[in-house]
PDB file of N, CA, C, O and CB in Angstrom:
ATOM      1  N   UNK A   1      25.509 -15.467  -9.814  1.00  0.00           N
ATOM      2  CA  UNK A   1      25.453 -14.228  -9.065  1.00  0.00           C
ATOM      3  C   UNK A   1      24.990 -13.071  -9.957  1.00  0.00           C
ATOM      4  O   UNK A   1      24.385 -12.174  -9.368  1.00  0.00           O
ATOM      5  CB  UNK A   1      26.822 -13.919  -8.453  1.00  0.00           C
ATOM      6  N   UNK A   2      25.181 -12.930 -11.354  1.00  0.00           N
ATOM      7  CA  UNK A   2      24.785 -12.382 -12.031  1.00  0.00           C
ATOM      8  C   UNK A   2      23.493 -11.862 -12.192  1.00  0.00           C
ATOM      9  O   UNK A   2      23.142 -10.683 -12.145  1.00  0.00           O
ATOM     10  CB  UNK A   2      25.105 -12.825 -12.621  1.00  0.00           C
ATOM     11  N   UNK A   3      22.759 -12.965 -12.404  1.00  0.00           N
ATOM     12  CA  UNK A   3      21.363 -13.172 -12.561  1.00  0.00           C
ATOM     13  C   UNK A   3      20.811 -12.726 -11.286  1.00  0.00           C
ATOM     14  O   UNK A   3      19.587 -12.622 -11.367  1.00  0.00           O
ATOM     15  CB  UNK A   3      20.982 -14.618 -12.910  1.00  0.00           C
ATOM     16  N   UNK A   4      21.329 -12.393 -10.014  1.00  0.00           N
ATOM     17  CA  UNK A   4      20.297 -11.524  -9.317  1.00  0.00           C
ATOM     18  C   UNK A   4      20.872 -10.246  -9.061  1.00  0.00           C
ATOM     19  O   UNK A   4      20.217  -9.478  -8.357  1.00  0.00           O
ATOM     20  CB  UNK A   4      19.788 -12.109  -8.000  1.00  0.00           C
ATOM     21  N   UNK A   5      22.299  -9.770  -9.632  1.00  0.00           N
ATOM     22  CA  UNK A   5      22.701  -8.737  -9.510  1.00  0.00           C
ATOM     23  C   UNK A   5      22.233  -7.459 -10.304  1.00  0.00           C
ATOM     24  O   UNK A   5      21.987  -6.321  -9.904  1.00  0.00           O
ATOM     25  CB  UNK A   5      23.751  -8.993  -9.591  1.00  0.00           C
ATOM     26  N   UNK A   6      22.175  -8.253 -12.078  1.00  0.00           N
ATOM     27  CA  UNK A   6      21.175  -7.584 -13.261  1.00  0.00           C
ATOM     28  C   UNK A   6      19.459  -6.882 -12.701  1.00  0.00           C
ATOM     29  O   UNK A   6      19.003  -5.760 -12.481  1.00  0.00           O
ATOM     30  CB  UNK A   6      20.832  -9.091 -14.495  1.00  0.00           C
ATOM     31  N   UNK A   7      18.974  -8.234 -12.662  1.00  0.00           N
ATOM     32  CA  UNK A   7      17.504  -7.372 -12.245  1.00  0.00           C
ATOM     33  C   UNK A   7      17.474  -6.492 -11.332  1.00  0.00           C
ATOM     34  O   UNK A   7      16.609  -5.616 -11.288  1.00  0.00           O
ATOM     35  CB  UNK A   7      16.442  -8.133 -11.762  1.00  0.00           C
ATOM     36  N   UNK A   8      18.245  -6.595 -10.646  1.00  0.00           N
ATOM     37  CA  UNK A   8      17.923  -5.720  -9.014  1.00  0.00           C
ATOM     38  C   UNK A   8      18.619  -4.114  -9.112  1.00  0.00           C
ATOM     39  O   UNK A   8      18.264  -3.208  -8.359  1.00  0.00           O
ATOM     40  CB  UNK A   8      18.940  -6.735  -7.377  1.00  0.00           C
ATOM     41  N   UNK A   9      19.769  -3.941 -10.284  1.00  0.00           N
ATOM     42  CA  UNK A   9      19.828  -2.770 -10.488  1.00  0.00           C
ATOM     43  C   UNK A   9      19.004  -2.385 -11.483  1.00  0.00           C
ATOM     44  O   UNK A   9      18.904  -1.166 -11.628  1.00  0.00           O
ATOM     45  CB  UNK A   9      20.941  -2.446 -10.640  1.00  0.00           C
ATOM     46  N   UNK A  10      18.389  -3.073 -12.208  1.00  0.00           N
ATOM     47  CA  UNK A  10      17.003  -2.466 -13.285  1.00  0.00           C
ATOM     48  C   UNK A  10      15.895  -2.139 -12.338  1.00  0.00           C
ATOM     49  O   UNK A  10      15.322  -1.060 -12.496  1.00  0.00           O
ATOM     50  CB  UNK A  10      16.274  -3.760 -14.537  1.00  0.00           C
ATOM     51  N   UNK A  11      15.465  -3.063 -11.221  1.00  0.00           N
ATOM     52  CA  UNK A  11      14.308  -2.355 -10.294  1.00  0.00           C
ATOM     53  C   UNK A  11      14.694  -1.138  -9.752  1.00  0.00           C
ATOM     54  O   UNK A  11      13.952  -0.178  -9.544  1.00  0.00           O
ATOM     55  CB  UNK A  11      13.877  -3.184  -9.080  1.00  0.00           C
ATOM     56  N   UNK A  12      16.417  -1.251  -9.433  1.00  0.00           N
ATOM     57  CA  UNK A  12      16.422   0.216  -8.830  1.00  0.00           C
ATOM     58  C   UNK A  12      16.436   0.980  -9.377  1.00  0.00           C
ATOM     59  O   UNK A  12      16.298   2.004  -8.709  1.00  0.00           O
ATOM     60  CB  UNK A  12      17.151   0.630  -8.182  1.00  0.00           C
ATOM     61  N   UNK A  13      16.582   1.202 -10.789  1.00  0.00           N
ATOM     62  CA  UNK A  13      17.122   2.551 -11.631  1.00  0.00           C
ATOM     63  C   UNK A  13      15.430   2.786 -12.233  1.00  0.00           C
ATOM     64  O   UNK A  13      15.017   3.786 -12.819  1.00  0.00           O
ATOM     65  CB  UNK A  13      18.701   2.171 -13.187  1.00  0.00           C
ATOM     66  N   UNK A  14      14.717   1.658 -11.916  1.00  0.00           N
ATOM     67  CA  UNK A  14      13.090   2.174 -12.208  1.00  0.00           C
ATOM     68  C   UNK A  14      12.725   3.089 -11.760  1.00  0.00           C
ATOM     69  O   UNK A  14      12.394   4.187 -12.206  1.00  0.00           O
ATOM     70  CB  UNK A  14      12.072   1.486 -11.858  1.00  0.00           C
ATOM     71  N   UNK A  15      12.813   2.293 -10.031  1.00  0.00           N
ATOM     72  CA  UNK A  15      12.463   2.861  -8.859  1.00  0.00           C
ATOM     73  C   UNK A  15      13.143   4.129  -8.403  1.00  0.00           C
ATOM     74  O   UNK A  15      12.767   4.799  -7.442  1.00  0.00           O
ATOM     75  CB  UNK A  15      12.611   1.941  -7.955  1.00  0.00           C
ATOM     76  N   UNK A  16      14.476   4.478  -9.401  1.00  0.00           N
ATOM     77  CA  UNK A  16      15.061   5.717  -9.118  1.00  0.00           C
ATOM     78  C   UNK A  16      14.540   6.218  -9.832  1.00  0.00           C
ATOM     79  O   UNK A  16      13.990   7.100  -9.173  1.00  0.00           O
ATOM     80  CB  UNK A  16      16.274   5.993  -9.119  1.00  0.00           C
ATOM     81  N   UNK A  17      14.138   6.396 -11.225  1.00  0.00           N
ATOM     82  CA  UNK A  17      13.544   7.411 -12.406  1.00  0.00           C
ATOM     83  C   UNK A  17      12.269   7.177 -12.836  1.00  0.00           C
ATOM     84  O   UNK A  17      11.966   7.153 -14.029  1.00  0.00           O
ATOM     85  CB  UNK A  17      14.311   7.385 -13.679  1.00  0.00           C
ATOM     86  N   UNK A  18      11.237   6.941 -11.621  1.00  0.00           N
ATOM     87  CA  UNK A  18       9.658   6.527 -11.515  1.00  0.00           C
ATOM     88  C   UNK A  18       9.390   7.692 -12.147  1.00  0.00           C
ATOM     89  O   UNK A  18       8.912   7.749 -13.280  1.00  0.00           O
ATOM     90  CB  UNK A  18       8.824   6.261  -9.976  1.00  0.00           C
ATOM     91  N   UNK A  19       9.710   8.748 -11.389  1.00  0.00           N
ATOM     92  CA  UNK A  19       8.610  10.258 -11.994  1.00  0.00           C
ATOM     93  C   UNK A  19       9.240  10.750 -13.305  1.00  0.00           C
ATOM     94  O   UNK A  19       8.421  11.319 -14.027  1.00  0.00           O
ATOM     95  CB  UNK A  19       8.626  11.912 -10.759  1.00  0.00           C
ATOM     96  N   UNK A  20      10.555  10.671 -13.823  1.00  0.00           N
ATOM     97  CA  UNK A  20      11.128  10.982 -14.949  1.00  0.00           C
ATOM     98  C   UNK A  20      10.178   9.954 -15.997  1.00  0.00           C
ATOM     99  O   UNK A  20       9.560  10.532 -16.891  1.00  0.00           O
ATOM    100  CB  UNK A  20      12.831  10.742 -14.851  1.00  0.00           C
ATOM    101  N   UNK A  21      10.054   8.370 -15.892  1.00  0.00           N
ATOM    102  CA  UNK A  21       9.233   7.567 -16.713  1.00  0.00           C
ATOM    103  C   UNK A  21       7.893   7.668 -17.165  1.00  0.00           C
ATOM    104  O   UNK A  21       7.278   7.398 -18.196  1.00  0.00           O
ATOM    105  CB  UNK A  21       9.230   6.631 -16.259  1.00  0.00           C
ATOM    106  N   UNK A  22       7.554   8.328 -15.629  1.00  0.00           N
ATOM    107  CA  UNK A  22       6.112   8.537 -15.552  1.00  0.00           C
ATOM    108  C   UNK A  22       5.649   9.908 -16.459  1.00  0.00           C
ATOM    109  O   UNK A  22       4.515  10.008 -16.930  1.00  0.00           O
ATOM    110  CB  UNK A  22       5.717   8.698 -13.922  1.00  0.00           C
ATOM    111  N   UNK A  23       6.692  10.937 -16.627  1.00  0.00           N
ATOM    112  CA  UNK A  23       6.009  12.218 -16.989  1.00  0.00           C
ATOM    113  C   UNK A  23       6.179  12.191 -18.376  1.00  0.00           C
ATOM    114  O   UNK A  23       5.637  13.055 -19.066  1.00  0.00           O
ATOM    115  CB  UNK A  23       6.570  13.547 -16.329  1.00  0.00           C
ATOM    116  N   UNK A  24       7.105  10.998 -19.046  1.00  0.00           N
ATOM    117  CA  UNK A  24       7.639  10.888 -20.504  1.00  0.00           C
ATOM    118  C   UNK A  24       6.551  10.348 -20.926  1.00  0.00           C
ATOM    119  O   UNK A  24       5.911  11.005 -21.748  1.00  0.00           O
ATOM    120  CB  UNK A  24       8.963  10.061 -20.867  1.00  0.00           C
ATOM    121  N   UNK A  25       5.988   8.939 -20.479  1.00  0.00           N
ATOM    122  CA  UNK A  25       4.477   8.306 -20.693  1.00  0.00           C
ATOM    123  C   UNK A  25       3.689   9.297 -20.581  1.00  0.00           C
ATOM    124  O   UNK A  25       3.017   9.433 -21.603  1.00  0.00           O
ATOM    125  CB  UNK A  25       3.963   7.214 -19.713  1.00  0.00           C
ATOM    126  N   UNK A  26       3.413  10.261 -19.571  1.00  0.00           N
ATOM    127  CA  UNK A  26       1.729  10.809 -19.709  1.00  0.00           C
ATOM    128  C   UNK A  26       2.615  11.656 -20.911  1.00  0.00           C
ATOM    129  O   UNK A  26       1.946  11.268 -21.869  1.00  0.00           O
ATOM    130  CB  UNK A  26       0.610  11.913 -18.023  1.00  0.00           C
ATOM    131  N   UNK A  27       3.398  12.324 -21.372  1.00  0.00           N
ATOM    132  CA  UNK A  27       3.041  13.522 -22.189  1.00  0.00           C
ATOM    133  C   UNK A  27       3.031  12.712 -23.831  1.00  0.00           C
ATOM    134  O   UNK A  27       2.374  13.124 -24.787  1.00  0.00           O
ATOM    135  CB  UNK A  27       4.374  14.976 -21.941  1.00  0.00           C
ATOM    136  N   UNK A  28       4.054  11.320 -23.838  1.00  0.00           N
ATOM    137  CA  UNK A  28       3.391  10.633 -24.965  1.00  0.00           C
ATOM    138  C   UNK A  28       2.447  10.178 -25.411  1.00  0.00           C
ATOM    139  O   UNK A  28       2.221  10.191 -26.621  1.00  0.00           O
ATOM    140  CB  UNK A  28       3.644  10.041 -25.163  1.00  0.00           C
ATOM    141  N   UNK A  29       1.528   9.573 -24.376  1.00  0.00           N
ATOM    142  CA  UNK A  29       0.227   8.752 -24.359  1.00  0.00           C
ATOM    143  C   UNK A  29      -1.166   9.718 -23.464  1.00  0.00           C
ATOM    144  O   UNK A  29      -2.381   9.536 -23.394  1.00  0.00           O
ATOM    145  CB  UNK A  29       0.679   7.100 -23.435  1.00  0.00           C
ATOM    146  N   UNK A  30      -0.566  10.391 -23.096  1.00  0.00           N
ATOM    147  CA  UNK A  30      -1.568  11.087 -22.150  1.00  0.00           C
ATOM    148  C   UNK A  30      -2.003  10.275 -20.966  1.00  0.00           C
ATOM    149  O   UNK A  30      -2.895  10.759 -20.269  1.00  0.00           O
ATOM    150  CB  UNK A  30      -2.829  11.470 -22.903  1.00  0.00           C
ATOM    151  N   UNK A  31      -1.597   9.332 -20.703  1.00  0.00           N
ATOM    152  CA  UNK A  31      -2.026   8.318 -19.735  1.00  0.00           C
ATOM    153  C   UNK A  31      -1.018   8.656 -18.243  1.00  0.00           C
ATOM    154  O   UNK A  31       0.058   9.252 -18.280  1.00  0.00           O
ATOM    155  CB  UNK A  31      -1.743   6.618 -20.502  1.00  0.00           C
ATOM    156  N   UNK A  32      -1.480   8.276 -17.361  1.00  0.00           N
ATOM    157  CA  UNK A  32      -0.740   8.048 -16.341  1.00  0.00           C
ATOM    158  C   UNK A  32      -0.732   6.589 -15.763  1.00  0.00           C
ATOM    159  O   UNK A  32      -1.650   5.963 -15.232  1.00  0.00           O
ATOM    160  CB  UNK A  32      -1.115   8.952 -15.447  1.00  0.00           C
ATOM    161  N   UNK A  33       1.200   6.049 -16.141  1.00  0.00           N
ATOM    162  CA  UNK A  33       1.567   4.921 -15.706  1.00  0.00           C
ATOM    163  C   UNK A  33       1.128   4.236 -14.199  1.00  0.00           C
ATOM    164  O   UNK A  33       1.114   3.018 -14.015  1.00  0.00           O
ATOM    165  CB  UNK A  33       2.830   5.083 -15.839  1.00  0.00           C
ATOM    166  N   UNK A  34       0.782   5.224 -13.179  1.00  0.00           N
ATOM    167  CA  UNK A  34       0.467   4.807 -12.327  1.00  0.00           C
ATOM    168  C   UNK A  34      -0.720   4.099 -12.095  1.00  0.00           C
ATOM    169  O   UNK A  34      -0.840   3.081 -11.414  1.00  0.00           O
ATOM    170  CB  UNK A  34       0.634   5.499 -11.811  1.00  0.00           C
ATOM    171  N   UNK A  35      -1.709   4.793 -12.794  1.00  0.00           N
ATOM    172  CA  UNK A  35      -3.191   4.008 -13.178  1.00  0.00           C
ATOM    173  C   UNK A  35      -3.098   2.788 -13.598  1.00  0.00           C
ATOM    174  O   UNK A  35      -3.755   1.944 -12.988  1.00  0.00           O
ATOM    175  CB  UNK A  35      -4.002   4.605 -14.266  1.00  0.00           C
ATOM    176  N   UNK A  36      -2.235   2.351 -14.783  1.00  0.00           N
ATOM    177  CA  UNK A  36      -1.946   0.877 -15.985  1.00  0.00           C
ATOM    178  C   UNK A  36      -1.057  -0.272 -14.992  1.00  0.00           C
ATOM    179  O   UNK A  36      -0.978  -1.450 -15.341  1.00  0.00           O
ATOM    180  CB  UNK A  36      -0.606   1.451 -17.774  1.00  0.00           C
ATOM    181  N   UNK A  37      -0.330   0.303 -13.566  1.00  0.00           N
ATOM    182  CA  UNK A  37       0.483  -0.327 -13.316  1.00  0.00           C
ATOM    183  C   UNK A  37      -0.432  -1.471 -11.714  1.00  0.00           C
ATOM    184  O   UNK A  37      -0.293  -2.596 -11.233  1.00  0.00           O
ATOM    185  CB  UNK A  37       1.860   0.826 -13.163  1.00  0.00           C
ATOM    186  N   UNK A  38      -1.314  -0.235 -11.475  1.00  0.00           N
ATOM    187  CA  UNK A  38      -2.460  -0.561 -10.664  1.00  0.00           C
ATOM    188  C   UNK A  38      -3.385  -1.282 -11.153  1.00  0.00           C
ATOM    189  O   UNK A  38      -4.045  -1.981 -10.384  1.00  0.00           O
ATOM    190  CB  UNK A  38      -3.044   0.408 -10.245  1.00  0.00           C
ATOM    191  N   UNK A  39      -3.554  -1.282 -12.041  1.00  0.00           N
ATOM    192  CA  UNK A  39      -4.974  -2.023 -12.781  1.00  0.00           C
ATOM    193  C   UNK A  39      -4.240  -3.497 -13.254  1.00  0.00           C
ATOM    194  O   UNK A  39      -4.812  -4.538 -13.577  1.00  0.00           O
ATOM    195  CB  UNK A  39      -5.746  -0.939 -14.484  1.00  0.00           C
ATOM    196  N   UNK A  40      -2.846  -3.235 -13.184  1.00  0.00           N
ATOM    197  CA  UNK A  40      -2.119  -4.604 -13.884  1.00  0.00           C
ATOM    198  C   UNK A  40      -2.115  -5.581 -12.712  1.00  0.00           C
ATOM    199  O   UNK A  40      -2.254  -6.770 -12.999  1.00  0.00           O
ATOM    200  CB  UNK A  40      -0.375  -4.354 -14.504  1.00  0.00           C
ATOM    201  N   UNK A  41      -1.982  -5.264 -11.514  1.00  0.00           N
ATOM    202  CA  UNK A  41      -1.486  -5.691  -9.862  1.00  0.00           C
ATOM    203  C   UNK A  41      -2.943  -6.001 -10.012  1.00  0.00           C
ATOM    204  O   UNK A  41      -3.165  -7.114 -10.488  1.00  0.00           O
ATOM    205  CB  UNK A  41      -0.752  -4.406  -8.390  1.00  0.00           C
ATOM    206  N   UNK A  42      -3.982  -5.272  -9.715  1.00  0.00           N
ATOM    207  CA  UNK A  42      -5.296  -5.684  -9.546  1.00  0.00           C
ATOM    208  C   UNK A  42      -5.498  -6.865 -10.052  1.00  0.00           C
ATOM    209  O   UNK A  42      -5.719  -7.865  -9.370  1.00  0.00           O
ATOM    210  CB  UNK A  42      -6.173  -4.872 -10.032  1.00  0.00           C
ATOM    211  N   UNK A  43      -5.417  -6.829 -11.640  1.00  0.00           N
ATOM    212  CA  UNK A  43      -5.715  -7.879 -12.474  1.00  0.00           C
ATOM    213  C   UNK A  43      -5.110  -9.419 -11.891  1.00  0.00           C
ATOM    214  O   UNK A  43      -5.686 -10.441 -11.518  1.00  0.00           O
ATOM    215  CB  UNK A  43      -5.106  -7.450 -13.900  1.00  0.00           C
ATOM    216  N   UNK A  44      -3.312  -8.937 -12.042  1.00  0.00           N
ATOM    217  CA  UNK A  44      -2.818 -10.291 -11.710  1.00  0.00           C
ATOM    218  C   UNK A  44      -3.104 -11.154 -10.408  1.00  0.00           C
ATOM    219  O   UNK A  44      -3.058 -12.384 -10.416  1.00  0.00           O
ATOM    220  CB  UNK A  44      -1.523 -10.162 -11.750  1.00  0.00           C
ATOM    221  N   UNK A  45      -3.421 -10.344  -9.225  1.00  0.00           N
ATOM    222  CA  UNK A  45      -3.839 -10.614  -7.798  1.00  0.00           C
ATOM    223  C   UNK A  45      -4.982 -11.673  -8.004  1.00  0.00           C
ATOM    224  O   UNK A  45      -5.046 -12.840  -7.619  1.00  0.00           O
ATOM    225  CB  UNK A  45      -4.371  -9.194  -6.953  1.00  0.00           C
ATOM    226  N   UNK A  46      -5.812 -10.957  -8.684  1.00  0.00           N
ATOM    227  CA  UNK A  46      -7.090 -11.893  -8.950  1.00  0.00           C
ATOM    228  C   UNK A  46      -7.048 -12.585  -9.525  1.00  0.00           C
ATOM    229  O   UNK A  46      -8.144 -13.145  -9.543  1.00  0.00           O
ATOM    230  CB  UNK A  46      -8.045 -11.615  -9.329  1.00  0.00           C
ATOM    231  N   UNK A  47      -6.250 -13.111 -10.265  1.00  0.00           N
ATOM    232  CA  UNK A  47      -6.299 -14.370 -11.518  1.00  0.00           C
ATOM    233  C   UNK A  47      -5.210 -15.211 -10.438  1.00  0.00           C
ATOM    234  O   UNK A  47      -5.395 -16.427 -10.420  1.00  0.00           O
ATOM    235  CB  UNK A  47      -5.510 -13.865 -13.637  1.00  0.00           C
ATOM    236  N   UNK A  48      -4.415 -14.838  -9.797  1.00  0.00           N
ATOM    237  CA  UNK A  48      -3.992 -15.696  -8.813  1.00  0.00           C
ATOM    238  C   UNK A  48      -4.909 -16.603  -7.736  1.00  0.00           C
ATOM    239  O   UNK A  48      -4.968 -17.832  -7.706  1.00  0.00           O
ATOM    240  CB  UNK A  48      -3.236 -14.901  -8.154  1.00  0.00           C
ATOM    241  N   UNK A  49      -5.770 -15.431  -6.655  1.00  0.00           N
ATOM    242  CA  UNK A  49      -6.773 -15.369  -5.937  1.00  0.00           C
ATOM    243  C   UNK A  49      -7.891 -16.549  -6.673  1.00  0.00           C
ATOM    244  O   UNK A  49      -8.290 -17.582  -6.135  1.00  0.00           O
ATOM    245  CB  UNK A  49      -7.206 -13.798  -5.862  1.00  0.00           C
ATOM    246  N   UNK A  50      -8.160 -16.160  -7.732  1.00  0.00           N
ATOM    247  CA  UNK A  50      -9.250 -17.306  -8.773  1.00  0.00           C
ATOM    248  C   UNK A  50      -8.454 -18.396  -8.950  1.00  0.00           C
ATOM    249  O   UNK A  50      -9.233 -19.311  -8.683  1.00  0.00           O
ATOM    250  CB  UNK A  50      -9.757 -16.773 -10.492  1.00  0.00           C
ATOM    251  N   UNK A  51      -7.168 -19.010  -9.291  1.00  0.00           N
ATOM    252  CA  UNK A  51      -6.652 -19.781  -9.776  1.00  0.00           C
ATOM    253  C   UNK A  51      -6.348 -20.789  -8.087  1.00  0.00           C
ATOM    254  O   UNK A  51      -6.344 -22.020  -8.085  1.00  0.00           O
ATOM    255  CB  UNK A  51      -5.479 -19.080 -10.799  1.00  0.00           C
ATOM    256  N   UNK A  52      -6.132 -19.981  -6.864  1.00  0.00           N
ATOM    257  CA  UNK A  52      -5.797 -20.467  -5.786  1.00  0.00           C
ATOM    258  C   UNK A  52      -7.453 -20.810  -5.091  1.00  0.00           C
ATOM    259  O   UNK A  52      -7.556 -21.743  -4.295  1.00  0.00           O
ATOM    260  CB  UNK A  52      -4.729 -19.382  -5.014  1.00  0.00           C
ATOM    261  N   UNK A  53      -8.360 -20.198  -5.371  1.00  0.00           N
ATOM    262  CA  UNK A  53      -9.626 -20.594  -5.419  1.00  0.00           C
ATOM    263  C   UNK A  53     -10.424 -22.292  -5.402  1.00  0.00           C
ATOM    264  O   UNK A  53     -10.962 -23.106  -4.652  1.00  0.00           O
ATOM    265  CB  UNK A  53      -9.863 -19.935  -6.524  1.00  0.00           C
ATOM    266  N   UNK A  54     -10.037 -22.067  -6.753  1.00  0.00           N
ATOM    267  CA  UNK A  54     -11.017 -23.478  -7.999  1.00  0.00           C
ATOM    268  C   UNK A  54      -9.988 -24.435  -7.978  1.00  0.00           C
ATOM    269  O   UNK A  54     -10.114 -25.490  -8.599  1.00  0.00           O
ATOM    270  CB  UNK A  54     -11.417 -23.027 -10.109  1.00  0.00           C
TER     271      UNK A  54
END
């Protein structure tokens, strides 16, 4: 019971402090997490999509 109780309050406390995470990243990196997190989904979709393909 553990093991799905752990992750699921780490997604929420993400999903609660998205814009607090997000504004600590752009002012360290100058980047915006939202861009890296999109391009990551993109990426993995398609290497799925290709792999469910061939």
């Amino acid at each position: 019971m553990v093991k799905f109780i752990v992750p699921a309050v780490i997604i929420f406390l993400i999903v609660l402090f998205w814009e607090k995470i997000n504004d600590a990243i752009y002012k360290k990196f100058n980047v915006k997490i939202n861009y890296i997190v999109l391009i990551l989904s993109i990426l993995i979709f398609g290497v799925i999509f290709a792999l469910l393909y061939f």
